[in-house]
N, C-alpha and C positions, 0 to 999 in steps of 0.2 A: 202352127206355122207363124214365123217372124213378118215382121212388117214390112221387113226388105225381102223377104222370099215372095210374099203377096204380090209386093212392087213389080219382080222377077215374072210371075207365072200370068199381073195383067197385061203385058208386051204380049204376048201368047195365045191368051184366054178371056170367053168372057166369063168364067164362073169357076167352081171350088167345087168338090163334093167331099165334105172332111167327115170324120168321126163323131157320133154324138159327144162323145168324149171329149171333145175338141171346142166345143162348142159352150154346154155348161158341166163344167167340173163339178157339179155335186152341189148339196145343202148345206148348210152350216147354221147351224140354232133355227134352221125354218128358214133360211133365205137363199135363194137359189145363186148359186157362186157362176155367172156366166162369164165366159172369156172376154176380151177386145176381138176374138177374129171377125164376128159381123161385121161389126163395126169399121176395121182396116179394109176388111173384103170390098164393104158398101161406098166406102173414104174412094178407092178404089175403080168404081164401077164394075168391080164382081159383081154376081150373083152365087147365093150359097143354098146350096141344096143338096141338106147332112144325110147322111146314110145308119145305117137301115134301120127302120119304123118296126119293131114287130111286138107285136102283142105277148109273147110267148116269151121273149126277153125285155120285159121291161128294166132299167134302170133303177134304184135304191131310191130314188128322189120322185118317182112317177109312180101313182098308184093305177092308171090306165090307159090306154092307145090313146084317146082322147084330151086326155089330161098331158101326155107329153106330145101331142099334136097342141094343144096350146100354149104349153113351154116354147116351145119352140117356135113358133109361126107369130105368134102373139105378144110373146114377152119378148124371146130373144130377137122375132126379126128377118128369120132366114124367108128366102123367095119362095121354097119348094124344099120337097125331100123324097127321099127313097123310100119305098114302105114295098111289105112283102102283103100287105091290105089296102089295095088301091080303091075299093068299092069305100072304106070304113075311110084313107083319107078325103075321097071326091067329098063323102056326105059332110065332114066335116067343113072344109072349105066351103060351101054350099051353103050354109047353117051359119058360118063367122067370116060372112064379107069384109075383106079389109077396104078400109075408106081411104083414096091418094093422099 
């Protein structure tokens, strides 16, 4: 999503639920290639919470649930996310309080 569609969907919305895809595009020599959409989302006052979390499809850049629950929450930034292991995100959340 553009930054003028963002602009578009904050009149409307207060949040996004985009594609992990969408979010970070892949590795590249060991470094995680994240997008700007947080960042436009948060610019914004969206809140982003990417879809879907599952253990059974992980991603080529994540070797575990846990591991792309910290991609994601931690590195990239997002509020919240979808997950088909709600019990495996609460613990995690629980376990890596984020500080304001």
């Amino acid at each position: 999503m553009t930054r003028p569609g963002l602009e578009e969907v904050a009149q409307v919305a207060d949040g996004i639920g985009p594609a992990l895809k969408h979010i970070v595009a892949g590795k590249t020599n060991g470094v995680l290639q994240l997008t700007e959409l947080v960042k436009h989302a948060h610019e914004l006052k969206l809140e982003v919470h990417p879809y879907t979390f599952r253990a059974d499809e992980l991603p080529s850049y994540a070797s575990s649930l846990e591991e792309l629950f910290t991609i994601f929450l931690q590195q990239a930034g997002v509020d919240g996310l979808f997950t088909d292991h709600p019990d495996r995100g609460a613990a995690f959340v629980r376990a890596h309080p984020r500080t304001p």
